[in-house]
Structure formats: structure tokens, C-alpha cells
C-alpha positions as CSV (number, residue, x, y, z in Angstrom):
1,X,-110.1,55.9,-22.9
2,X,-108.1,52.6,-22.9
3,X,-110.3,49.7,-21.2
4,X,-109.5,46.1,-21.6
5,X,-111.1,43.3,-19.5
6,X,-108.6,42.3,-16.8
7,X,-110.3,39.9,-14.6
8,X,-114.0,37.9,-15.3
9,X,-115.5,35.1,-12.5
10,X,-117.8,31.8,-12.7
11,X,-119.0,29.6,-10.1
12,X,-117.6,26.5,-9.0
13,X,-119.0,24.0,-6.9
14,X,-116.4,21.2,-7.2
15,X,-112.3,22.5,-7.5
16,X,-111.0,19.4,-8.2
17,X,-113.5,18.9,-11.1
18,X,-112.9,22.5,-12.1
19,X,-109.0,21.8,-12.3
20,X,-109.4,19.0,-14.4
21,X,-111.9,21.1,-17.2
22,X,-110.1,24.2,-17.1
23,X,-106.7,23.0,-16.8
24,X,-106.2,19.7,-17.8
25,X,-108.8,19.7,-20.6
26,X,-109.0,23.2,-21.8
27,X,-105.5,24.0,-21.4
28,X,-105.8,27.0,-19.3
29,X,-103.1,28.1,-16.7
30,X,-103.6,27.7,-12.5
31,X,-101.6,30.7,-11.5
32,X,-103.2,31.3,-7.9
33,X,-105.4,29.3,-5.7
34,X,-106.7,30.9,-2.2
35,X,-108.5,28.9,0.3
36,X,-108.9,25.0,1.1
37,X,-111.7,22.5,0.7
38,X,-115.1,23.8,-1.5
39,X,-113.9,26.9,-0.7
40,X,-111.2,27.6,-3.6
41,X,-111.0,30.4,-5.6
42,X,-108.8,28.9,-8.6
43,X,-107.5,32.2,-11.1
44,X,-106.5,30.6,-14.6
45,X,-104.7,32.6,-17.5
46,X,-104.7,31.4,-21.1
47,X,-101.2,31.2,-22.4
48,X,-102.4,32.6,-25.2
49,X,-103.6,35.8,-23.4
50,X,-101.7,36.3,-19.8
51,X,-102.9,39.4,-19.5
52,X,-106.9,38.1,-18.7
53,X,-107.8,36.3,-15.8
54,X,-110.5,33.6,-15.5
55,X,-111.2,33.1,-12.1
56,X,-113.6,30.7,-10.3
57,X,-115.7,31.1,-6.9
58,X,-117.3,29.1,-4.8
59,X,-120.9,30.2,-5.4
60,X,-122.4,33.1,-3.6
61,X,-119.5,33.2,-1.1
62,X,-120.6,36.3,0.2
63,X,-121.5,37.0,3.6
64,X,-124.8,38.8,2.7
65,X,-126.4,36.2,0.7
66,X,-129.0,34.3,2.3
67,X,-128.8,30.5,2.5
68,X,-132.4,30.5,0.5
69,X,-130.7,32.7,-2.3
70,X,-127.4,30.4,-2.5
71,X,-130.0,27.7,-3.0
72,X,-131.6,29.6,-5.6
73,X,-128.2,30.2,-7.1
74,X,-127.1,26.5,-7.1
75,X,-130.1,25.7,-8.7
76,X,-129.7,28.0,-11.6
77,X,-125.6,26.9,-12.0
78,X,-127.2,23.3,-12.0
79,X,-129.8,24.1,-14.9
80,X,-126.5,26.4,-17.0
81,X,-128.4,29.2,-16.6
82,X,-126.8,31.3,-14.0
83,X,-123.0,32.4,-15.7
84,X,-121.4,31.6,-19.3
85,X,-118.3,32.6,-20.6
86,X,-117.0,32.7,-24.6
87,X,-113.8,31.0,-25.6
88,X,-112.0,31.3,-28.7
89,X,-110.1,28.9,-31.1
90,X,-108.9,28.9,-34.5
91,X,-109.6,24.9,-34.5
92,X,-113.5,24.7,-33.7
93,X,-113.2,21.1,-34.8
94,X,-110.7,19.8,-32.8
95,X,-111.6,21.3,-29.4
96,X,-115.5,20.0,-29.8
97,X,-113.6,16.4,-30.3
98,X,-111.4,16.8,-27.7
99,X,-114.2,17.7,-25.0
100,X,-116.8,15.3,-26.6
101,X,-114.2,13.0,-26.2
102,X,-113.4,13.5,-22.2
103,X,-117.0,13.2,-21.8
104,X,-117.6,17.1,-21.4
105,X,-121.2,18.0,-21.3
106,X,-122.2,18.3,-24.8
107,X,-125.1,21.3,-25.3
108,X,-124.6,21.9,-28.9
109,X,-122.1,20.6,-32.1
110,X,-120.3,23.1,-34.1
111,X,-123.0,25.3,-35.9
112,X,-123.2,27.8,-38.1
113,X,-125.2,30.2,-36.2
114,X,-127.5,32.7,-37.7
115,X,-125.9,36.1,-35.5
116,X,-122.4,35.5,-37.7
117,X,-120.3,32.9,-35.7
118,X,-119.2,29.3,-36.1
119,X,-119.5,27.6,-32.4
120,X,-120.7,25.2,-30.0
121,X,-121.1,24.7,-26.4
122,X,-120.8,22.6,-23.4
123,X,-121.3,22.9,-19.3
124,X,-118.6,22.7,-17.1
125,X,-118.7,20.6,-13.9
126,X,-120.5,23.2,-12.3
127,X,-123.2,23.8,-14.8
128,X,-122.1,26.9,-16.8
129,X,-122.1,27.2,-20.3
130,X,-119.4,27.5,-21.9
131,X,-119.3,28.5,-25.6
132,X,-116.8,28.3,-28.1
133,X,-116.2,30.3,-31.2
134,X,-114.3,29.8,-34.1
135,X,-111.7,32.5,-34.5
136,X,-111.8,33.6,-38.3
């Protein structure tokens, strides 16, 4: 069996903001955008792997989620503990200085952590965390 991941989602609860970490800070690639307003779902590719889409959703978009449950779900994306993702880089370093340095929520400083990797973490503009590992 030959399984790769192909596509993975997180929340968003501000596109514009969501650009401007993704995109313009991270470096990721906008390669489609459905929808208008708060209701955006922005699909980003890294140049570095094309072949794995990142795409983000306006939170509990669904039809069959109840207004108290996407209250429940905001909540959660506001306190980082609804979604996460885990980046990659081969310069730990420089990307912590280059988000610490757009005012990126800081959650933890590059640390040796006791499970084997090298990483640290912020939240995006919608609250998820977003860890970053140093590729050995």
C-alpha cells in the first residue's frame, strides 16, 4: 500500500490575517481561494512540497453544526486548543526570529524537547498552534 497525505485543514476566522501568516510570513503558496467575505477557503502548497495541501476553513462551516457547537468551536480555536499542525525547517533559528519578529504569537522558544525533536511554536491569527521542527 502506497499512502501519502494529500490534503490536511485548519480553521480560520480572519482570511486576510490568514494570508498574511501563511503567505506572506511563512512563505506558503495561495493556489486556490473559494468563496467571499469570512467565508474563504484559502488552499496553500509549500514550494518545497507541491504535492501537500494546507487548506484553511472557516470554522464549522457545515450545515449540521449547531450555532451552540460553533460557539464551542470558536472558543476552543481562541484558547489553541482545537487544531495544530507541524512544520518543518532545516533553519529552526531563523524562522523563530523571523515570526518573533512580525509579532507572531510566541507559545514556546526553540527547545530541545525530551520526545527527540528541536522546535518551537506559535498561534496563528486564528488561534491554532503551530509547531515547528528542526529538520535534522
Amino acid at each position: 500500500m502506497d499512502i501519502t497525505i494529500h490534503t490536511t485543514f485548519l480553521p480560520h476566522t480572519d482570511p486576510e490575517a490568514s494570508l498574511g501568516f501563511y503567505r506572506d510570513l511563512l512563505g506558503f503558496e495561495l493556489v486556490q481561494e473559494v468563496g467571499r467575505g469570512d467565508m474563504r477557503w484559502l488552499t496553500f502548497v509549500s514550494p518545497a512540497q507541491r504535492d501537500v495541501r494546507l487548506v484553511l476553513t472557516p470554522p464549522a462551516a457545515d450545515p449540521g453544526v449547531t450555532d451552540d457547537e460553533r460557539r464551542t468551536i470558536v472558543e476552543l480555536m481562541a484558547k489553541g486548543s482545537y487544531q495544530s499542525i507541524i512544520l518543518g525547517t532545516k533553519d529552526l533559528d531563523g524562522a523563530f526570529a523571523k515570526l518573533q519578529a512580525a509579532d507572531a504569537e510566541v507559545v514556546s522558544e526553540p527547545t530541545e524537547q525530551p520526545w527527540g525533536v528541536r522546535d518551537c511554536a506559535f498561534r496563528d491569527p486564528a488561534g491554532n498552534m503551530v509547531r515547528i521542527d528542526e529538520v535534522r
